[in-house]
N, CA, C and O atoms as CSV, one atom per row, in Angstrom:
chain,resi,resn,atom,element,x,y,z
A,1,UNK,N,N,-36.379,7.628,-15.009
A,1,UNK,CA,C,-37.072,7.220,-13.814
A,1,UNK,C,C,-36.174,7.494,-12.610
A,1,UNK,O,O,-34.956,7.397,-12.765
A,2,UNK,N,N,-36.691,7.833,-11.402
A,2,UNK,CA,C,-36.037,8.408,-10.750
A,2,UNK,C,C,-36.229,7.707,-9.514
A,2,UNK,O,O,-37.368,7.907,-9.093
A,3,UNK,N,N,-35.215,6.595,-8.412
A,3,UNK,CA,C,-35.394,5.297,-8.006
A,3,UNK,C,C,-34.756,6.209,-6.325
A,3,UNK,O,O,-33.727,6.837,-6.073
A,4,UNK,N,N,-36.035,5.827,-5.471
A,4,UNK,CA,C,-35.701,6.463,-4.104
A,4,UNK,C,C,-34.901,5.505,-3.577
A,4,UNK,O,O,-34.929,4.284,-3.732
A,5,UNK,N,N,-33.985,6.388,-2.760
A,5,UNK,CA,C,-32.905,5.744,-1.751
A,5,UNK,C,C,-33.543,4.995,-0.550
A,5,UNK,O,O,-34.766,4.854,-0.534
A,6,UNK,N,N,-32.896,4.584,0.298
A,6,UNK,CA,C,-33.272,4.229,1.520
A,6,UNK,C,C,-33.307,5.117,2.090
A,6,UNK,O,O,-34.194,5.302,2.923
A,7,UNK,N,N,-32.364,5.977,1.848
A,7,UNK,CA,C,-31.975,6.927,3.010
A,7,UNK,C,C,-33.316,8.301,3.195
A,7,UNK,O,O,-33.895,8.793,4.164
A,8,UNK,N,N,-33.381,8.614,1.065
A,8,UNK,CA,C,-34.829,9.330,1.750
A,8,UNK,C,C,-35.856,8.396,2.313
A,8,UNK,O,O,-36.462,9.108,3.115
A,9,UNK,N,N,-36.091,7.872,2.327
A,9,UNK,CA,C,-37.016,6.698,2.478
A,9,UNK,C,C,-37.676,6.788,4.052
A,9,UNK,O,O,-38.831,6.801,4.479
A,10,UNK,N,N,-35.961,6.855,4.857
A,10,UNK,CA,C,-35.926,6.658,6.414
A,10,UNK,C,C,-36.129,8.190,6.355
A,10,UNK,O,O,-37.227,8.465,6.838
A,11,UNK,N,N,-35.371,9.423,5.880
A,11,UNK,CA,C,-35.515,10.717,6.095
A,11,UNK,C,C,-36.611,11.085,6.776
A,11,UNK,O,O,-36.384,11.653,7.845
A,12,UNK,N,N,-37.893,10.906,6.428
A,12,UNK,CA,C,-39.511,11.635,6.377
A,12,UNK,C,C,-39.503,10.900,7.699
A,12,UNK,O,O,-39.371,11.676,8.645
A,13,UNK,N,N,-39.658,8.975,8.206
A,13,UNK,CA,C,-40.004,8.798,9.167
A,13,UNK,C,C,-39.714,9.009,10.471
A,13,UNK,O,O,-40.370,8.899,11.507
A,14,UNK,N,N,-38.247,9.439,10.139
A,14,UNK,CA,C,-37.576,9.871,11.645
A,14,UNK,C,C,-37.933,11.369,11.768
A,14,UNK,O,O,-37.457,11.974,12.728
A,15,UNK,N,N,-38.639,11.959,10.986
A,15,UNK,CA,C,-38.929,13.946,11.096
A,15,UNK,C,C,-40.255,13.803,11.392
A,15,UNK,O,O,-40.641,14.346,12.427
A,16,UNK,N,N,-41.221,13.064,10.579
A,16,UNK,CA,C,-42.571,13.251,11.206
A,16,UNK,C,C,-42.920,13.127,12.646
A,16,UNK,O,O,-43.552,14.055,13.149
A,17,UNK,N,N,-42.733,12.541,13.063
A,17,UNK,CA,C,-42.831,12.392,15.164
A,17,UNK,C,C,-42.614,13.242,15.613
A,17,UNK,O,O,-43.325,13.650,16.531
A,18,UNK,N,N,-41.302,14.061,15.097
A,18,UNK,CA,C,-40.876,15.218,15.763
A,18,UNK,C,C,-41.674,16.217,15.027
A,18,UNK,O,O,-42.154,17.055,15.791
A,19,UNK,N,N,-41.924,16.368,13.958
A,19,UNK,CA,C,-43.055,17.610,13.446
A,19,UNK,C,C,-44.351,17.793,14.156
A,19,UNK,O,O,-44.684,18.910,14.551
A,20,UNK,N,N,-45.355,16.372,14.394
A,20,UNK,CA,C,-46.175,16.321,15.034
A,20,UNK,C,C,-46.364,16.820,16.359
A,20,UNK,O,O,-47.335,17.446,16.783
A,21,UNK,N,N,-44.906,16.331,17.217
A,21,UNK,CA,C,-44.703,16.900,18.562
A,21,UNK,C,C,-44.928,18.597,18.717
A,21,UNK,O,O,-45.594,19.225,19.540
A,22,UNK,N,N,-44.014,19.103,17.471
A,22,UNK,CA,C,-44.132,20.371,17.753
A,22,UNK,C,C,-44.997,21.193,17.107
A,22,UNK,O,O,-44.703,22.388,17.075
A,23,UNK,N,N,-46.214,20.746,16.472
A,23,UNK,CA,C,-47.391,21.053,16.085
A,23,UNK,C,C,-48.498,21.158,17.661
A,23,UNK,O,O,-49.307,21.916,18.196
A,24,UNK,N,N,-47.960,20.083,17.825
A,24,UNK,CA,C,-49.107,19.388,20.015
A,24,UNK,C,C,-48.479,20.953,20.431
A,24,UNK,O,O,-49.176,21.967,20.413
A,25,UNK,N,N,-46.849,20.923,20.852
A,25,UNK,CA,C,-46.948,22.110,21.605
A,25,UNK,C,C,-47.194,23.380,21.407
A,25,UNK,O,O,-47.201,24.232,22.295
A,26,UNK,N,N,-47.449,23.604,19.996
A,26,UNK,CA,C,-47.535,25.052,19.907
A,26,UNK,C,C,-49.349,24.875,19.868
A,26,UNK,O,O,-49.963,25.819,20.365
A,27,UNK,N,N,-49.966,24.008,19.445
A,27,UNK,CA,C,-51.333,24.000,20.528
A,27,UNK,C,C,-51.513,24.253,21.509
A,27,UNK,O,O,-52.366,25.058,21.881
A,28,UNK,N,N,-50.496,23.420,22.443
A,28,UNK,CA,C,-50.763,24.059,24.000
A,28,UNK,C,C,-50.818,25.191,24.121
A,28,UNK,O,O,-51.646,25.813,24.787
A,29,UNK,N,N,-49.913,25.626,23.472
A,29,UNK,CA,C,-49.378,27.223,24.734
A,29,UNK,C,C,-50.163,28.357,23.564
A,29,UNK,O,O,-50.518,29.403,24.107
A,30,UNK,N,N,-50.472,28.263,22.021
A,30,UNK,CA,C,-51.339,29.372,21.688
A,30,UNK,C,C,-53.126,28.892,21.756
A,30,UNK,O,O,-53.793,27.972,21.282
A,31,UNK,N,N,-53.403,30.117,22.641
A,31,UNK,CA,C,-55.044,30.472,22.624
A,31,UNK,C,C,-55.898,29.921,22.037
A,31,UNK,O,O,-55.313,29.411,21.082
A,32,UNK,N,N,-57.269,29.599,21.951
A,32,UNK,CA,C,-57.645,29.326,21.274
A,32,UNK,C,C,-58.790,30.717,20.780
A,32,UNK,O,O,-59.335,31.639,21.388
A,33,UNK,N,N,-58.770,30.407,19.865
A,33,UNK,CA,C,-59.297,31.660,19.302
A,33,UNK,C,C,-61.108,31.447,18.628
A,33,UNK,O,O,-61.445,30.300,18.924
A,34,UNK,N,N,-62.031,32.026,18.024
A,34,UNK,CA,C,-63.073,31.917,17.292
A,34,UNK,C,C,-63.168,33.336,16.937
A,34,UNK,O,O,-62.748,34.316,17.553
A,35,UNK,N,N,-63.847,33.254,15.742
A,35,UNK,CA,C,-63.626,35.018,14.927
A,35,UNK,C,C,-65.244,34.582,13.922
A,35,UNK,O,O,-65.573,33.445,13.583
A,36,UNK,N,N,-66.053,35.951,13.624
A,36,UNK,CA,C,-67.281,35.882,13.449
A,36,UNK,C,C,-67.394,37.575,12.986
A,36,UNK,O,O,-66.694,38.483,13.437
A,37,UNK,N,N,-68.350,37.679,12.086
A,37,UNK,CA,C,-68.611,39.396,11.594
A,37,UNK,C,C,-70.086,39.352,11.484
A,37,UNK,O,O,-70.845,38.435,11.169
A,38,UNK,N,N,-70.202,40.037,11.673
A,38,UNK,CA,C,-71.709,41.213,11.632
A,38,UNK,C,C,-71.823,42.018,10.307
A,38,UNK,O,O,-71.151,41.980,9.276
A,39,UNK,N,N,-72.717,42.634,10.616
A,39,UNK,CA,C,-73.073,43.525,9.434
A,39,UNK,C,C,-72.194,45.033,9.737
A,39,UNK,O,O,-71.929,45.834,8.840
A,40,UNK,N,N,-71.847,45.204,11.074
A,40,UNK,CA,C,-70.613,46.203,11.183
A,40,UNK,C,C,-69.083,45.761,11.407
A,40,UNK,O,O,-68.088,46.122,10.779
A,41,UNK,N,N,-69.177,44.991,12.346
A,41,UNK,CA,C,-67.794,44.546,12.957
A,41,UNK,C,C,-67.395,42.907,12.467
A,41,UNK,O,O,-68.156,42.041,12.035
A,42,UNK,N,N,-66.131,42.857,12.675
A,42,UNK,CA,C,-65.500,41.624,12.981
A,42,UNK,C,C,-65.248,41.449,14.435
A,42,UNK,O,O,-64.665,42.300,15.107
A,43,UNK,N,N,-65.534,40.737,14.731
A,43,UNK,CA,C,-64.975,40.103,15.972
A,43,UNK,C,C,-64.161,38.756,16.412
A,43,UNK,O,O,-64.743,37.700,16.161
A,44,UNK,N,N,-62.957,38.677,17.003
A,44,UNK,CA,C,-62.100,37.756,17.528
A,44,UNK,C,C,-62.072,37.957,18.232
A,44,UNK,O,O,-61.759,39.038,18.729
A,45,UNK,N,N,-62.677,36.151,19.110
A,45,UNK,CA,C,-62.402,36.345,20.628
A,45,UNK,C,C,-61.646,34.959,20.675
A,45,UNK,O,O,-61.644,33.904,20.041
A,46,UNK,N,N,-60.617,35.862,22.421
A,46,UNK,CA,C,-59.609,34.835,22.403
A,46,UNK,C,C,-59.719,34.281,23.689
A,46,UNK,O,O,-60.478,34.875,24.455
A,47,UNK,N,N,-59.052,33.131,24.168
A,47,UNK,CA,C,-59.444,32.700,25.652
A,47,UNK,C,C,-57.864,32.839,26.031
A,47,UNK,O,O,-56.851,32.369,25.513
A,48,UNK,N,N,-58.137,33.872,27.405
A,48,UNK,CA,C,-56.504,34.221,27.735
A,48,UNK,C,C,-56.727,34.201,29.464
A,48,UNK,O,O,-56.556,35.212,30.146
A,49,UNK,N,N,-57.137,32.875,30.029
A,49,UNK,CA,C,-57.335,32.539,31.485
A,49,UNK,C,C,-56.437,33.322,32.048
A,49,UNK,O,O,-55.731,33.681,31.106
A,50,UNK,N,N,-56.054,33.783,32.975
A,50,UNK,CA,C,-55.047,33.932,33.557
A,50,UNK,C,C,-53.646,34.683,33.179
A,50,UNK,O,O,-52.517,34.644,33.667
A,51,UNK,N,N,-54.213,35.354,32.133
A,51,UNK,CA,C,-53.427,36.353,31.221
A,51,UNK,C,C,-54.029,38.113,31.741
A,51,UNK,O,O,-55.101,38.703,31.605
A,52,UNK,N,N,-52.454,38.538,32.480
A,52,UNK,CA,C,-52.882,40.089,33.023
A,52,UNK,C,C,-52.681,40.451,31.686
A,52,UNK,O,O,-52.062,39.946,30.749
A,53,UNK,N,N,-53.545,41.724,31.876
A,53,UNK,CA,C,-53.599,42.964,30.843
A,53,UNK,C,C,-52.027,43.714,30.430
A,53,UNK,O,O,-52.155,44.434,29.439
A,54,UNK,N,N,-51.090,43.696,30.794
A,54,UNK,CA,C,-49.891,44.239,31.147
A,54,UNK,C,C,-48.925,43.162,30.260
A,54,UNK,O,O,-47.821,43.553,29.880
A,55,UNK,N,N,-49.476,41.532,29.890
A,55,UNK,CA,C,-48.642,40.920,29.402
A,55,UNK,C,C,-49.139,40.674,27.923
A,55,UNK,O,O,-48.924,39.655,27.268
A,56,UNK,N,N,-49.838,41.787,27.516
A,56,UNK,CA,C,-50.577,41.375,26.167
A,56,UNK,C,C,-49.990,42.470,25.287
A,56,UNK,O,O,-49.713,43.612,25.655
A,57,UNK,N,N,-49.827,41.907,23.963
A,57,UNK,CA,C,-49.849,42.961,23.146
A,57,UNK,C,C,-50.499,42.713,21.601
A,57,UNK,O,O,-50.318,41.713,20.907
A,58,UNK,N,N,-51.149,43.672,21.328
A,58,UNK,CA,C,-52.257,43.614,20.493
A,58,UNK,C,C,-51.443,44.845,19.219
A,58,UNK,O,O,-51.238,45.937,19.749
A,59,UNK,N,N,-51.059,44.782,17.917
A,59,UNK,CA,C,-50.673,45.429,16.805
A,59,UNK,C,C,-51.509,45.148,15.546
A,59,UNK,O,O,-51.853,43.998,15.271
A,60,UNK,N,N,-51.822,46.166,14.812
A,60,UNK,CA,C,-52.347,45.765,13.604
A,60,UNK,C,C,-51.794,46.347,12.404
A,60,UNK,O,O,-51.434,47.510,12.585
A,61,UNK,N,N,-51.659,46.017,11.529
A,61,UNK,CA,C,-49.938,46.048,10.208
A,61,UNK,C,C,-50.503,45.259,9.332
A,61,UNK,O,O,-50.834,44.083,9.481
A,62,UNK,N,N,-50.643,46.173,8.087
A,62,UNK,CA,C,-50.461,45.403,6.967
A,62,UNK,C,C,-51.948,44.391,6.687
A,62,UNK,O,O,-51.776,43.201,6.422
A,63,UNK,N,N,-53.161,44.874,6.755
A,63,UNK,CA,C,-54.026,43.560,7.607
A,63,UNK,C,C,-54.035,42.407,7.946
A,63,UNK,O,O,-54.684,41.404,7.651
A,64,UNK,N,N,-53.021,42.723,8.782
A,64,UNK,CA,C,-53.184,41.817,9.780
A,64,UNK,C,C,-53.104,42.252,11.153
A,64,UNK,O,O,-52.738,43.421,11.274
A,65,UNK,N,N,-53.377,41.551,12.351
A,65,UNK,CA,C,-53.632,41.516,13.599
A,65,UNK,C,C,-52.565,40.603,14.205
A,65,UNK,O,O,-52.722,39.471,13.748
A,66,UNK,N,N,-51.331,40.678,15.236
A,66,UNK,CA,C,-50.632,40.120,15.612
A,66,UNK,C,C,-51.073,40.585,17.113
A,66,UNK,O,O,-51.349,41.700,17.554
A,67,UNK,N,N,-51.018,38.909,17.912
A,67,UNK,CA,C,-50.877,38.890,19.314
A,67,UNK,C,C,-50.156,38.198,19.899
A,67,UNK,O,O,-49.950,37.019,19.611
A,68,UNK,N,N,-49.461,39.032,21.161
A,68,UNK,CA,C,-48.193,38.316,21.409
A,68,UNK,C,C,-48.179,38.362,23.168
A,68,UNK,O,O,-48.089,39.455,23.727
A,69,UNK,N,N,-48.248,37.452,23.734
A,69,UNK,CA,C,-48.323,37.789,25.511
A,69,UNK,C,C,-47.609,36.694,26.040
A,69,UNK,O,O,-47.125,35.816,25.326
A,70,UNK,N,N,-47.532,36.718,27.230
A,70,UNK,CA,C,-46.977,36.002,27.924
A,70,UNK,C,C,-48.239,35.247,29.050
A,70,UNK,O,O,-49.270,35.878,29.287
A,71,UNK,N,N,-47.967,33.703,29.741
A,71,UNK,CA,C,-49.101,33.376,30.464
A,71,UNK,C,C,-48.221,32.759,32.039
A,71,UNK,O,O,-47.481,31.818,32.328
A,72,UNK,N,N,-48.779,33.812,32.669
A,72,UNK,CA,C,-47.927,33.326,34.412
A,72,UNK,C,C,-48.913,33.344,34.707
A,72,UNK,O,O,-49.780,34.131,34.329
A,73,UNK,N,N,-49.035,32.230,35.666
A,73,UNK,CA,C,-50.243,31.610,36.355
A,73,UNK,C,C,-49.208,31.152,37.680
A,73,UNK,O,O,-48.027,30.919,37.421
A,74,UNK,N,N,-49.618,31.057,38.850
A,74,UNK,CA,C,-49.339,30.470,40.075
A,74,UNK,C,C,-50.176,30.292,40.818
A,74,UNK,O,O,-51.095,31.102,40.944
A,75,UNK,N,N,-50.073,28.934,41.674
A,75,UNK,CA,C,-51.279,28.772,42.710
A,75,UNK,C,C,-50.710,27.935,43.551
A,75,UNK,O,O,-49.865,27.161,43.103
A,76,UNK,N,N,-50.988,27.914,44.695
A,76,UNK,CA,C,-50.048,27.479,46.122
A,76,UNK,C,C,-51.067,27.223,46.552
A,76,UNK,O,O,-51.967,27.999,46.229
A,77,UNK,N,N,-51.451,26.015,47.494
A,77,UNK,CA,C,-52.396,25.492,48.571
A,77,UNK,C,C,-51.662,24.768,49.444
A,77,UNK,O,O,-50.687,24.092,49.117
A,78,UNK,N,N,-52.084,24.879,50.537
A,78,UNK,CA,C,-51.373,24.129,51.598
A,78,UNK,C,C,-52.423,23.746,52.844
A,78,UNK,O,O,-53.532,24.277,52.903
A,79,UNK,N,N,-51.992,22.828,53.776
A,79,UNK,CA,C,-53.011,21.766,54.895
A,79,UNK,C,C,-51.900,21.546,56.017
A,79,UNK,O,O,-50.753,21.958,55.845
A,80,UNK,N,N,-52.243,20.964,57.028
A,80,UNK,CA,C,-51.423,20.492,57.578
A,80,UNK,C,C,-50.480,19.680,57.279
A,80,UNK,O,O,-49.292,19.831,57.562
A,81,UNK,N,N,-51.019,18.689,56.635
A,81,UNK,CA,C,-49.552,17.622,56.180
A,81,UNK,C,C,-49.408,17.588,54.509
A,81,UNK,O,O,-48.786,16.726,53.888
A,82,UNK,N,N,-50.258,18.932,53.820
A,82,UNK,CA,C,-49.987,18.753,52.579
A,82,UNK,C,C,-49.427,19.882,52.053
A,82,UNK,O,O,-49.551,20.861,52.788
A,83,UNK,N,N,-48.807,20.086,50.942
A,83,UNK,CA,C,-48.656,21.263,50.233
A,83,UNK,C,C,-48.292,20.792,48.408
A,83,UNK,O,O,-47.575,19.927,47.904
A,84,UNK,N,N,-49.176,21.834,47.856
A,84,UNK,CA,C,-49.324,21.996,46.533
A,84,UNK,C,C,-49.454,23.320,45.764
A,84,UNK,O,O,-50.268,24.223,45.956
A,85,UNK,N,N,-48.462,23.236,44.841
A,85,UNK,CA,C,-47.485,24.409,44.283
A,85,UNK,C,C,-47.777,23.942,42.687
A,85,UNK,O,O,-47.318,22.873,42.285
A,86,UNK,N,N,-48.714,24.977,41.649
A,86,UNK,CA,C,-48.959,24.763,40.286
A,86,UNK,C,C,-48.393,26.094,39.885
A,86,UNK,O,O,-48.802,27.177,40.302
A,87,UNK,N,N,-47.032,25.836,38.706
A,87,UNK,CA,C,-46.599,27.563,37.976
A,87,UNK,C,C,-46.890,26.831,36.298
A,87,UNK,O,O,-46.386,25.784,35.891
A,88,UNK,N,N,-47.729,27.632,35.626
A,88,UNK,CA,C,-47.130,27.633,34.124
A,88,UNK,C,C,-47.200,29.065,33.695
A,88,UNK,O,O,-47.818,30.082,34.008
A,89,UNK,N,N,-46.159,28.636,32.716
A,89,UNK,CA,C,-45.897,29.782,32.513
A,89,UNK,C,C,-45.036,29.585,30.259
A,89,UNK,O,O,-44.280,28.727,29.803
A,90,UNK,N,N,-45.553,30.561,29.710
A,90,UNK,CA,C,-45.324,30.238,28.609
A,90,UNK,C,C,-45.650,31.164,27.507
A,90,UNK,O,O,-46.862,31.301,27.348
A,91,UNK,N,N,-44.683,32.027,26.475
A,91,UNK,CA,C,-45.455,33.120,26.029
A,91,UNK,C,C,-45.980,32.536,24.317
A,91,UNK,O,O,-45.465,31.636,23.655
A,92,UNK,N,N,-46.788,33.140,24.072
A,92,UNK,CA,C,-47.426,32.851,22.648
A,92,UNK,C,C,-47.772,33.996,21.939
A,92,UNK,O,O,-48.175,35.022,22.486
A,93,UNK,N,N,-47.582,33.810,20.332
A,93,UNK,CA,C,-48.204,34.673,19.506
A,93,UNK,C,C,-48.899,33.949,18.423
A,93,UNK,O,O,-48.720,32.865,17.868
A,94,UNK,N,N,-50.073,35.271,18.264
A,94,UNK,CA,C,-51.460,34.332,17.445
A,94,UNK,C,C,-51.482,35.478,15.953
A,94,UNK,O,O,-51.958,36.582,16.219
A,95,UNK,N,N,-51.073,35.307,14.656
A,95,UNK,CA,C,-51.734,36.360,14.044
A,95,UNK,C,C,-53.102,35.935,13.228
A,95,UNK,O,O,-53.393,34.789,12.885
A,96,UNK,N,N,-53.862,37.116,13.003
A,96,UNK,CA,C,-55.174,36.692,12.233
A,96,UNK,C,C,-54.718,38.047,10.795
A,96,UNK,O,O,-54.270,39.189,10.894
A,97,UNK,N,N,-55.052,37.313,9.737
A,97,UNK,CA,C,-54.842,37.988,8.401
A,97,UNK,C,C,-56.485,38.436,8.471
A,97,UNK,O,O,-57.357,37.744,8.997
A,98,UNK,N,N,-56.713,39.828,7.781
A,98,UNK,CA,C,-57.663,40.338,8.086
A,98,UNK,C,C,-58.365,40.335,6.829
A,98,UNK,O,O,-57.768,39.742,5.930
A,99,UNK,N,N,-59.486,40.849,6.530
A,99,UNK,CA,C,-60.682,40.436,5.183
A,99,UNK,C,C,-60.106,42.244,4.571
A,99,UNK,O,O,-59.620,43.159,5.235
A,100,UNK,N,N,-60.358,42.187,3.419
A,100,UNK,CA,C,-60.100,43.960,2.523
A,100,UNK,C,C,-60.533,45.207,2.789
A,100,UNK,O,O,-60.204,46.377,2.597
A,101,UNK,N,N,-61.925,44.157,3.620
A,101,UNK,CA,C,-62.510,45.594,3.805
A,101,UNK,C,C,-62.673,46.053,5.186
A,101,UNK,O,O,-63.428,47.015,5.330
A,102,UNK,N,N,-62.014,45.467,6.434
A,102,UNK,CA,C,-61.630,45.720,7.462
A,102,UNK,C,C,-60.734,47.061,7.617
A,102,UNK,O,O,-60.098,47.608,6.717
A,103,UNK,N,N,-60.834,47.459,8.973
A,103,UNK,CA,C,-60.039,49.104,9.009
A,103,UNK,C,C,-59.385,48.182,10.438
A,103,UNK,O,O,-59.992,47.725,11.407
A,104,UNK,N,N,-58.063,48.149,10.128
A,104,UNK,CA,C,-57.271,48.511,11.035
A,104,UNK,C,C,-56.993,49.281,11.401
A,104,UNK,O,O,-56.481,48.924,12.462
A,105,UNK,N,N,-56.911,50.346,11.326
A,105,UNK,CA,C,-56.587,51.507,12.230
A,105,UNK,C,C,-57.656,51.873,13.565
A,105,UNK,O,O,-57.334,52.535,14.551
A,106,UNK,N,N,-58.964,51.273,13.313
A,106,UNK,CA,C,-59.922,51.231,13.977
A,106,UNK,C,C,-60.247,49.987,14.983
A,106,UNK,O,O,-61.439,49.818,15.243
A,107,UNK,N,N,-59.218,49.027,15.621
A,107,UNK,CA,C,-59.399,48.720,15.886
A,107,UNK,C,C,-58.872,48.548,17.513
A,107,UNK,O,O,-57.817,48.813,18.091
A,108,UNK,N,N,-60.655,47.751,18.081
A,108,UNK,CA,C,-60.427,48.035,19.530
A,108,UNK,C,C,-60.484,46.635,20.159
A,108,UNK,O,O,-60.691,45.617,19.498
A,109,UNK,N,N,-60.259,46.665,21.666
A,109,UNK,CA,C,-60.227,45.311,22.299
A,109,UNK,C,C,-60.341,45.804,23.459
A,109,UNK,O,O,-59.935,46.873,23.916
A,110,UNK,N,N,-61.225,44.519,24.163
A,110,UNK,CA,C,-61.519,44.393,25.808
A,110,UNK,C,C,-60.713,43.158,26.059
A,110,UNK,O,O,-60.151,42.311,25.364
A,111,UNK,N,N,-60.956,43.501,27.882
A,111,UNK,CA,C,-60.577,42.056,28.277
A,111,UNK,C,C,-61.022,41.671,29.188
A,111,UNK,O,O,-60.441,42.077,30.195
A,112,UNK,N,N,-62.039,40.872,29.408
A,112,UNK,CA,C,-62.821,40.354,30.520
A,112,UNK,C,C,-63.216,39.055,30.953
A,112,UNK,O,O,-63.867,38.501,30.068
A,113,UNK,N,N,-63.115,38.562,31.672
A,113,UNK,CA,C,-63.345,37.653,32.412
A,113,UNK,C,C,-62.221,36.566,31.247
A,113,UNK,O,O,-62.810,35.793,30.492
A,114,UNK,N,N,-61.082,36.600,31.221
A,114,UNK,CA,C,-60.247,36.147,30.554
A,114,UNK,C,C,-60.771,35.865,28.771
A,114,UNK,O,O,-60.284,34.897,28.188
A,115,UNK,N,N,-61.287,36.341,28.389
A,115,UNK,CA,C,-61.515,36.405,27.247
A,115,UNK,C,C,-61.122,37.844,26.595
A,115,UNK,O,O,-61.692,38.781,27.154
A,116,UNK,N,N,-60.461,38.118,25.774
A,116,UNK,CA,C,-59.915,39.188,25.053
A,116,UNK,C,C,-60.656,39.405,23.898
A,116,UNK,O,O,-60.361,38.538,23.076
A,117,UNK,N,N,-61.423,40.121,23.505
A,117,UNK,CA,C,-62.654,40.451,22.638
A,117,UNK,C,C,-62.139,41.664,21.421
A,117,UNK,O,O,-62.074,42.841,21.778
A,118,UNK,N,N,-61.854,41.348,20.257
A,118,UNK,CA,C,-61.392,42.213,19.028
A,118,UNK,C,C,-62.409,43.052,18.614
A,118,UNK,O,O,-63.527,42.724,19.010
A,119,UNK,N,N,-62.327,44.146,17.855
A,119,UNK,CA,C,-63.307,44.421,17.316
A,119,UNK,C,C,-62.450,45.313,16.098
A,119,UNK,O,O,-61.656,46.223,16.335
A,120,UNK,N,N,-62.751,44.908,15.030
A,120,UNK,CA,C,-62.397,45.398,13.912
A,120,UNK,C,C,-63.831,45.859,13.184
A,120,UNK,O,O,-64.662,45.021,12.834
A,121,UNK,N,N,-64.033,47.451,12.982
A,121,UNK,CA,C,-64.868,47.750,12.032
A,121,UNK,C,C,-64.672,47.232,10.973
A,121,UNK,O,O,-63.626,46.605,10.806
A,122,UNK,N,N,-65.956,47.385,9.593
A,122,UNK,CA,C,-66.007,46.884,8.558
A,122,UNK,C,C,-65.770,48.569,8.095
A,122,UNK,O,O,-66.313,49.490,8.703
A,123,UNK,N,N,-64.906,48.754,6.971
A,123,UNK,CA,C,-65.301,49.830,6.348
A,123,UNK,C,C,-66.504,50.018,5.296
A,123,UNK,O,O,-67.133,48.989,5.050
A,124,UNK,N,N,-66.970,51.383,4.538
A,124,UNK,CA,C,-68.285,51.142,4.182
A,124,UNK,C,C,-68.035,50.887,3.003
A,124,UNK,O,O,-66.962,50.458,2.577
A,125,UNK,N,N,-69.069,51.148,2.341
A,125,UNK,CA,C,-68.824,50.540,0.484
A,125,UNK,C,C,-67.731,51.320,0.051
A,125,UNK,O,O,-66.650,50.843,-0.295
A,126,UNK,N,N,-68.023,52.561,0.072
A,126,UNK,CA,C,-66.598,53.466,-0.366
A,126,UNK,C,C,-65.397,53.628,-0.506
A,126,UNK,O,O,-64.569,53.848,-1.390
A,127,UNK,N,N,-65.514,53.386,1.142
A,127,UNK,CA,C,-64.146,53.216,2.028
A,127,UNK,C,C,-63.457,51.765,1.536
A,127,UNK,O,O,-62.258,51.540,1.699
A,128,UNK,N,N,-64.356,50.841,0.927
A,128,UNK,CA,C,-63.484,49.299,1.317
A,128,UNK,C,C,-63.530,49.112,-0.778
A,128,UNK,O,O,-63.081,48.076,-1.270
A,129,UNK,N,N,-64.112,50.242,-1.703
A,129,UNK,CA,C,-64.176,50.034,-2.582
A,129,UNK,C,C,-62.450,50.349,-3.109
A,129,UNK,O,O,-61.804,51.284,-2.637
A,130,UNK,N,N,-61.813,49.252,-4.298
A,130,UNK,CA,C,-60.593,49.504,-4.820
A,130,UNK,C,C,-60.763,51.172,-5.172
A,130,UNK,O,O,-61.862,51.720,-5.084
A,131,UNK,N,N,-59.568,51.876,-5.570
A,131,UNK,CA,C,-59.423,53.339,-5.711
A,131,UNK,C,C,-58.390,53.278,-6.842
A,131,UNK,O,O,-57.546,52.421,-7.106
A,132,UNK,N,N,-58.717,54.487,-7.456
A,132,UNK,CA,C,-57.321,54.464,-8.760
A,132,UNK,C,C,-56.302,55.535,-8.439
A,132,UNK,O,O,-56.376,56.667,-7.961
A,133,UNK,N,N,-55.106,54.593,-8.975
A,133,UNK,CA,C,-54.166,55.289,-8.146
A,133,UNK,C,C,-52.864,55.888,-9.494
A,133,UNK,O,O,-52.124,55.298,-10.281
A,134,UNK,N,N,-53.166,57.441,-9.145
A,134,UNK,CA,C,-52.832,58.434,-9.935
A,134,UNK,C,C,-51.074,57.628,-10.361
A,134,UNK,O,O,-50.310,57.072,-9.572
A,135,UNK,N,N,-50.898,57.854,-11.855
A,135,UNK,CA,C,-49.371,57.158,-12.152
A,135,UNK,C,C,-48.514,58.673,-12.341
A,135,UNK,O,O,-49.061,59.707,-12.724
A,136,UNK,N,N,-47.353,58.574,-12.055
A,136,UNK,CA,C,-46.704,60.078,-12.005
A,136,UNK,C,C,-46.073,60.217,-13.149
A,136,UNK,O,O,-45.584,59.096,-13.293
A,137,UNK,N,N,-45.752,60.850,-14.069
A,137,UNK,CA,C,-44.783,60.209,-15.090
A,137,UNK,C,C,-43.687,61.555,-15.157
A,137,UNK,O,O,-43.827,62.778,-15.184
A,138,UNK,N,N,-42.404,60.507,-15.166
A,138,UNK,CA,C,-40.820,61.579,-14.741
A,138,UNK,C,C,-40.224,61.553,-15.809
A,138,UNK,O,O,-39.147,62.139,-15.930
């Protein structure tokens, strides 16, 4: 029988708070995403407010889809006796593991009205069917 310490005991409660915390922030600062397929495409769309085109980068490897940008936002207002100054700023990466029969190599993206729109073809029966793969023998 195997009789827990105190010490693991205290271990877990003093780490969970801090795990949780850094679960909250990496909510904040990555996108939120929704992903949906058709009878041709996949589609992932991402919400990237205030995200220029210039700070994005979109790769696809291995199926998967990695996104990685940065988010600068600034806004300055000012009055006669007031002034107000908002910067965030914070970079994030999102990957999505892709389905078998998806073609990465085919894949495209917009970006409009802060939404960043994926489009991964489906390949066809053929194309997404397993293949046998010739053995060499030396």
């Amino acid at each position: 029988m195997v009789e827990k310490t105190h010490q693991s005991s205290l271990w877990p409660s003093l780490v969970d708070p801090l795990r949780a915390f850094g679960t909250r922030v990496a909510e904040l600062v990555s996108p939120a995403s929704e992903a949906s397929s058709d009878g041709n495409d996949y589609t992932i769309n991402v919400e990237l407010p205030g995200v220029d085109e210039a700070d994005i980068t979109l790769s696809a490897h291995d199926g998967a889809l990695t996104l990685k940008g940065e988010k600068r936002v600034e806004r300055e207002e000012s009055g006669k006796t007031w002034y107000f100054s908002e910067r965030q700023y914070g970079a994030f990466s999102r990957s999505f593991r892709l389905p078998p029969d998806a073609d990465d190599a085919k894949v495209r993206a917009d970006l409009k009205d802060g939404v960043l729109t994926i489009r991964i073809p489906k390949r066809s029966g053929e194309d997404a069917a397993s293949r046998k793969v010739a053995i060499n023998v030396g």
